[in-house]
N, C-alpha and C positions, 0 to 999 in steps of 0.2 A: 504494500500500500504506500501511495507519496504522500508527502508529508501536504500537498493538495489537498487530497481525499480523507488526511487525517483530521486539516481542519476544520471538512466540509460536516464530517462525522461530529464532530466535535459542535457542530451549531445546532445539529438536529437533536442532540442530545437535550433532555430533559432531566433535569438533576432531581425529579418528585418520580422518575420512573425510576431510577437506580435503586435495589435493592442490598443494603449491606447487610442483608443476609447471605446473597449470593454474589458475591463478588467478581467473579470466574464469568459469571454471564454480561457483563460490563462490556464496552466497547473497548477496543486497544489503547485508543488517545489516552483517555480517564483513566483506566489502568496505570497506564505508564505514569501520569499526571500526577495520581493518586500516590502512586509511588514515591515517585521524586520528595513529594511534599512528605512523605512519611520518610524519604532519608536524611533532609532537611532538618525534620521536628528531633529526630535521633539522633543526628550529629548535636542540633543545638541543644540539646537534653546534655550527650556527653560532657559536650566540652562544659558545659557551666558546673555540672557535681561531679567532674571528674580530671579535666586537664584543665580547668581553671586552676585549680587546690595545687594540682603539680607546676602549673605556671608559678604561681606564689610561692611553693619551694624552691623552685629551680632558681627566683630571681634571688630567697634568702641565701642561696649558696654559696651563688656567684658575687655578695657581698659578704659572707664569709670568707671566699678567698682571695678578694682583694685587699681583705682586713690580713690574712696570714701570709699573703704575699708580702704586705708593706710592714707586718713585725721580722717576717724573715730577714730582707731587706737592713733593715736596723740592726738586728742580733746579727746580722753577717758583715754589718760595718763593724760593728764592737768586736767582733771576734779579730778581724782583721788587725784592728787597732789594741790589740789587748796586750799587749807588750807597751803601746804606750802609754794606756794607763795605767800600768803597773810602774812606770814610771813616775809617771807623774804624783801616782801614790807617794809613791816610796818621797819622793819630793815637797809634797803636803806633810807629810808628817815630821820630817827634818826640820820645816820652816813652823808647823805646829809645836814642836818640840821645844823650836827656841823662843817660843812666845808662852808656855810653862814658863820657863825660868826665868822671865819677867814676871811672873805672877810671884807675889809675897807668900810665904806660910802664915802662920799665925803666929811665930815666933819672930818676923821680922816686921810685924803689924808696928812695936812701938817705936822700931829704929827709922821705918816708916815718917812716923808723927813728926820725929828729930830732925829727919829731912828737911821736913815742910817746915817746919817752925824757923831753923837756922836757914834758909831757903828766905822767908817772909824776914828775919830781923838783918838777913845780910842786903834786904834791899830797902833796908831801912825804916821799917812796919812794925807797928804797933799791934798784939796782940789781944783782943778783945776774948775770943773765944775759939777753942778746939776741940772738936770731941768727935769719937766714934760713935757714931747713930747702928742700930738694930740691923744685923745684914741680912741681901735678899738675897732668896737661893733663885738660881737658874737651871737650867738642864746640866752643861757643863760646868759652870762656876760660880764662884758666890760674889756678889755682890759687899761692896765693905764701904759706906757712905763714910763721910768726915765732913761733918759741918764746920767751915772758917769763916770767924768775923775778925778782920785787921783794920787799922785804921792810917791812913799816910796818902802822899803826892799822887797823884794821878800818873805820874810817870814811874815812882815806886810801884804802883801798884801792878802796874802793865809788865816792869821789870818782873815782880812775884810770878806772876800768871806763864809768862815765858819760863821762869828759874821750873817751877812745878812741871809744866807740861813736858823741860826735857830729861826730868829721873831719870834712875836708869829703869827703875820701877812704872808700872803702864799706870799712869792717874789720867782719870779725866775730868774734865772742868765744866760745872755746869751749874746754873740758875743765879745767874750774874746779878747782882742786884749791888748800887752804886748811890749812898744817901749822902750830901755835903753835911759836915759836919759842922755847927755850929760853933763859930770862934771870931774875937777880934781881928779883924782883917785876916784869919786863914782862907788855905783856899785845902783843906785837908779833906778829906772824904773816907767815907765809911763806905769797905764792900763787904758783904755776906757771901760767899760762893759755897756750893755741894761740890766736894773734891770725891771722888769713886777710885776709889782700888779694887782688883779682883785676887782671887784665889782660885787654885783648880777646883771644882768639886768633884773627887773618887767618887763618893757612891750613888750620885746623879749618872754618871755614863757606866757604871754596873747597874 
């Protein structure tokens, strides 16, 4: 039959004469027709409860391996480079090493103090007050405040702040505070400063 005569069939047909009881007795077009559209409905059946779900694995995979591609990547630069950082270990802890024994014990806390004090009277400063404030603990080390109040020249005083900052001991200088002192024509000033020393703390990094 040509696909002519298959249309011609196809006009003459009456869709209230087809009996889906007997399907067989159908004309060929509609058959076929019939067909199609049932592999149509099947396919799109499949793919939606069955190679959709595999579509959404297949794309979670292929973003799993470009996530294990690019840790490989990483972990095979480091491996490559892993003699340098065992270098450069070995190098941090040398220069760690020598920043320990800038840190005071707690037997050299008052020789410490001596420092600072002949430090402040050799730049010519008057001693108001010195004391060890409560220490903070850290992970690695402990914190060791010293509250200084001196009183002298502005240019004494700037002399003190240089003498302390270059110990041979790590201090650092903080919460600057600079009041003029009340005097017949002086011009002397009052500073307050928080001076910090550290210590290692052992049983923070155990």
């Amino acid at each position: 039959m040509s696909i002519r005569d298959s249309l011609e069939s196809l006009r003459s047909v009456d869709l209230n004469d087809l009996d889906l009881n007997n399907v067989g007795s159908w004309p060929g077009a509609v058959k076929f027709i019939a067909g199609l559209l049932l592999l149509i409905v099947v396919l799109g059946l499949g793919y939606n409860f069955h190679l959709k779900d595999l579509q959404s694995i297949l794309e979670q995979r292929q973003q799993e391996e470009q996530t294990l591609k690019e840790q490989f990547s990483t972990k095979a630069f480091q491996a490559a480079n892993l003699e340098a950082y065992k270098e450069q270990m070995k190098e941090m802890e040398v220069s760690f090493g020598a920043l320990l024994r800038q840190l005071p014990s707690d037997t050299e806390v008052p020789g410490l103090l001596e420092d600072i004090t002949r430090t402040g009277l050799g730049s010519g400063l008057e001693f108001e007050e010195i004391k060890l404030l409560p220490e903070v603990v850290q992970q690695f080390y402990i914190e060791l405040p010293i509250e200084i109040k001196v009183t002298g020249a502005y240019h004494d005083l700037a002399t003190f702040v240089s003498g302390v900052a270059s110990l041979p001991r790590i201090v650092t200088l903080h919460d600057f505070e600079l009041t003029p002192v009340k005097s017949e024509g002086g011009s002397a000033l009052s500073m307050h400063i928080l001076a910090k020393t550290y210590r290692y703390n052992d049983k923070g990094v155990q």
